[in-house]
Backbone as JSON, one array per atom type, in Angstrom:
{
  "sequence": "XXXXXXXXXXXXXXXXXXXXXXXXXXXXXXXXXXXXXXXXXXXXXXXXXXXXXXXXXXXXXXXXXXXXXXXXXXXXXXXXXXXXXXXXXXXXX",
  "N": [[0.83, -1.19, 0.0], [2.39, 1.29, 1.14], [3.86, 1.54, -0.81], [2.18, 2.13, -3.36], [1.01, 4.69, -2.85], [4.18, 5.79, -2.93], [4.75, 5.66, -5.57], [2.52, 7.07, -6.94], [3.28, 9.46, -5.88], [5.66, 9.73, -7.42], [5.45, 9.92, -10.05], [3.71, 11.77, -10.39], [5.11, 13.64, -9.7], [6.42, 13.91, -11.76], [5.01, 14.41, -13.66], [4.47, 16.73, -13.36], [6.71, 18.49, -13.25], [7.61, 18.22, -16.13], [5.09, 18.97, -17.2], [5.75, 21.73, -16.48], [8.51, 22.35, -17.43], [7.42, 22.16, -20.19], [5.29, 23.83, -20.78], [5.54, 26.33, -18.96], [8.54, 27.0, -19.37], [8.9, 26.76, -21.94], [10.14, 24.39, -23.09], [12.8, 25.43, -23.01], [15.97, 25.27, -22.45], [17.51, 25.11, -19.17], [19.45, 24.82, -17.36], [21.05, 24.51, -14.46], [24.68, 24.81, -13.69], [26.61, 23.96, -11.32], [25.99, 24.62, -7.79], [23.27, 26.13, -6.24], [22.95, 28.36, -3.91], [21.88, 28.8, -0.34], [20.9, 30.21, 2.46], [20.14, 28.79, 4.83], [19.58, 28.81, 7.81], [18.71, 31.81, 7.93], [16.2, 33.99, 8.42], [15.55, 36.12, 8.57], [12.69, 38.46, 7.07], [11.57, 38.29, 3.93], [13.76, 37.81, 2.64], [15.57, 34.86, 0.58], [17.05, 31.88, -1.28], [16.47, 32.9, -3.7], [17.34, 35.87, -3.55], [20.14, 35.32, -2.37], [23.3, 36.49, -2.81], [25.52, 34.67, -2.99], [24.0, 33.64, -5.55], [24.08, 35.43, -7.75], [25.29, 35.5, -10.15], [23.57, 33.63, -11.26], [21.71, 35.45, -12.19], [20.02, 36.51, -14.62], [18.55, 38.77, -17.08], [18.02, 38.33, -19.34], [17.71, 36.37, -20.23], [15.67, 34.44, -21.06], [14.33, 35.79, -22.88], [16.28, 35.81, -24.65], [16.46, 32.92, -25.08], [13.99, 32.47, -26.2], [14.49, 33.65, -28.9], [16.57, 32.79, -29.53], [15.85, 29.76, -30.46], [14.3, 28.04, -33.26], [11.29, 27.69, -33.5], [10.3, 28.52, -31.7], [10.68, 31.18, -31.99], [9.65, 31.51, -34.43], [6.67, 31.53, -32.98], [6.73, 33.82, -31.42], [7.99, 35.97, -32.13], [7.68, 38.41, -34.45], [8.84, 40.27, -36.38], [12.42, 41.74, -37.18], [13.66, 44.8, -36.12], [15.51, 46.96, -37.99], [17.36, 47.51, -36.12], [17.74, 44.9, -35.38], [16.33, 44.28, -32.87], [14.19, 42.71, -31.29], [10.59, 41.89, -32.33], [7.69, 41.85, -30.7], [4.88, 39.29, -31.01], [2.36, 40.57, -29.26], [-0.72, 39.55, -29.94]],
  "CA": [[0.0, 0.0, 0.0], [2.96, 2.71, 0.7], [4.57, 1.55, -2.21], [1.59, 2.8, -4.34], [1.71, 6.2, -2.36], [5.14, 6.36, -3.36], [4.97, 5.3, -7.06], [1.9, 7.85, -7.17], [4.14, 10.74, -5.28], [7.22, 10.07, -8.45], [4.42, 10.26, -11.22], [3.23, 13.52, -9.7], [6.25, 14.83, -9.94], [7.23, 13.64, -13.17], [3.92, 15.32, -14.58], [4.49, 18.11, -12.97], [8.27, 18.88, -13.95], [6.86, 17.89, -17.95], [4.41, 20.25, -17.57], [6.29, 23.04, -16.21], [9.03, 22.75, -18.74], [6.87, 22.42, -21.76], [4.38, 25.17, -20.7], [6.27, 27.68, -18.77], [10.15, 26.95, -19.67], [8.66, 26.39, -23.23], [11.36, 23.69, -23.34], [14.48, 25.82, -23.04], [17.17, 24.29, -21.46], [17.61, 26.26, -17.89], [20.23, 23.81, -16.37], [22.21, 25.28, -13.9], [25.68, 24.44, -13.32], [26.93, 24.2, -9.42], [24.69, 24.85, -7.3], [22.37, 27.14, -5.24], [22.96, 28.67, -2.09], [20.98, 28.84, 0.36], [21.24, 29.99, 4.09], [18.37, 27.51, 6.2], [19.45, 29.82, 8.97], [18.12, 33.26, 7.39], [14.73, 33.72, 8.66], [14.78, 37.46, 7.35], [11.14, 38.82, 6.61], [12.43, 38.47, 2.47], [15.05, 36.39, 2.0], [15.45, 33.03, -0.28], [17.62, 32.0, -2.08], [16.67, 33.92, -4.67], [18.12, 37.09, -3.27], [21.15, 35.02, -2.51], [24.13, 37.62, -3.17], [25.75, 34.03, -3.97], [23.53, 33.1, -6.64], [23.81, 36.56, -8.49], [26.2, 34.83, -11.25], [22.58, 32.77, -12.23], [20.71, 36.25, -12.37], [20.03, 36.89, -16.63], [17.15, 38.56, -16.69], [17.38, 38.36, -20.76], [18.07, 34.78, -20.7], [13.86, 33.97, -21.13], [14.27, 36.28, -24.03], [17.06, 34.48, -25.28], [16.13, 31.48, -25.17], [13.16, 32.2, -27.34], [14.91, 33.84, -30.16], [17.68, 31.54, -30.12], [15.45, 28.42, -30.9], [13.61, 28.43, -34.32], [9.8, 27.23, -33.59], [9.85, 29.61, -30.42], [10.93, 32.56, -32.88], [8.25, 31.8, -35.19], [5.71, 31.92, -32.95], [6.55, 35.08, -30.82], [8.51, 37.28, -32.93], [6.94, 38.8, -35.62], [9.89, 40.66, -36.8], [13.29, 42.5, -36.08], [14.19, 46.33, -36.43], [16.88, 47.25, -38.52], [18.67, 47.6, -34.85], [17.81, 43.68, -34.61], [15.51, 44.61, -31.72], [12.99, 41.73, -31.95], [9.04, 42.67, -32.45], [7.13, 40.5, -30.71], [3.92, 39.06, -31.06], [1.74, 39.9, -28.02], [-1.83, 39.14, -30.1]],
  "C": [[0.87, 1.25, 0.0], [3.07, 2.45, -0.48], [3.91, 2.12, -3.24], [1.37, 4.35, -4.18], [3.08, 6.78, -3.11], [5.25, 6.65, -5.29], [4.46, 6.27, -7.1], [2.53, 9.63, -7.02], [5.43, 10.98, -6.49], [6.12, 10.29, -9.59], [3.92, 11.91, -11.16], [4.04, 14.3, -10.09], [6.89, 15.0, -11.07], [6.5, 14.32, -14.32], [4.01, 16.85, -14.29], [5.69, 18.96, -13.45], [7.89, 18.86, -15.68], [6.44, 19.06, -17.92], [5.07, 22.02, -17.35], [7.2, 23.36, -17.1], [8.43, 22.6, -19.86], [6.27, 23.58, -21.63], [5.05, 26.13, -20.49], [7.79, 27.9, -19.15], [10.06, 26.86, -21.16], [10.13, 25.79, -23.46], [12.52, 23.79, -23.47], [14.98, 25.2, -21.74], [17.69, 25.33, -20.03], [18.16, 25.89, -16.74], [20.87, 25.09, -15.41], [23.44, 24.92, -13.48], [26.65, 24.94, -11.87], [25.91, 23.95, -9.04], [24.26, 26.82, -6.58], [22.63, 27.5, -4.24], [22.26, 29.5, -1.36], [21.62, 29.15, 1.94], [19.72, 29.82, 4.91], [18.53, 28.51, 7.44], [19.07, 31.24, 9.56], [16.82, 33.12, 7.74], [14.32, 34.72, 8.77], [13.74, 37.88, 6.71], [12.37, 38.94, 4.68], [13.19, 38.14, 2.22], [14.46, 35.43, 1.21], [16.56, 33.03, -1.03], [17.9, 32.93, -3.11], [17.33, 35.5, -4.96], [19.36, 36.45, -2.58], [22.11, 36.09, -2.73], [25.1, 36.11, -3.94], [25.45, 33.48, -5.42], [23.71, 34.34, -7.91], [24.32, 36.03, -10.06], [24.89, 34.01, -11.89], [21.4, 34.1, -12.86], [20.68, 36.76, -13.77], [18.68, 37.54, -16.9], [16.7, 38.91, -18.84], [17.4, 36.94, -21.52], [16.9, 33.89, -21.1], [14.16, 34.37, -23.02], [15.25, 35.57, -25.47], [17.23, 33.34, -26.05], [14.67, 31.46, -26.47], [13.77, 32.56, -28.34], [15.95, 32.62, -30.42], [16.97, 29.9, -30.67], [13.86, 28.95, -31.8], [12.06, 28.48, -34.18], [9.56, 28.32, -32.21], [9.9, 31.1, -31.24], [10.19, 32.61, -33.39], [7.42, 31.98, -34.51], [5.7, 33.54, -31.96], [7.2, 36.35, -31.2], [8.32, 37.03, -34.31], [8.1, 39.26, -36.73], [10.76, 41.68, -36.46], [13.31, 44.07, -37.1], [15.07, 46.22, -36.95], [17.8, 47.05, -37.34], [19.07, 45.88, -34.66], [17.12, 43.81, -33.01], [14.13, 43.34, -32.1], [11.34, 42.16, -31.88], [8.32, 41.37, -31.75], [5.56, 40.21, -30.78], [2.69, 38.75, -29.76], [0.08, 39.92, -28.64], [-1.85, 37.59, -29.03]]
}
């Protein structure tokens, strides 16, 4: 009986990770190399990781943008077309 708990608890998660990179990561690759750091002992109204001062080296905040132009079927569908500057146009219909 756990055992089907558990099986059910890795499926979960396996649908859930799928879905999050197909939908919201639209399948770009968003590995990170090292890790994360974290202080468990910060209990700072606003802290997380995410304001890390270590993690700053993962902070890109054009790396979304990026990632769509750089891969062809993501370009077609959200950029329409670029400016002479190469400024991309994008398609928010």
């Amino acid at each position: 009986m756990l055992s089907m708990f558990h099986e059910m608890g890795q499926e979960l998660m396996q649908l859930t990770y799928k879905a999050f990179f197909d939908k919201v990561f639209l399948r770009i690759d968003w590995s990170v190399s090292g890790y994360l750091a974290d202080d468990l002992s910060n209990t700072s109204p606003g802290y997380s990781f995410v304001t890390n001062a270590q993690n700053s080296k993962y902070y890109d905040r054009t790396a979304f943008m990026r990632g769509i132009i750089e891969t062809s079927h993501l370009r077609e569908e959200f950029v329409i077309a670029l400016t002479p500057e190469g400024t991309p146009l994008l398609n928010l219909a």
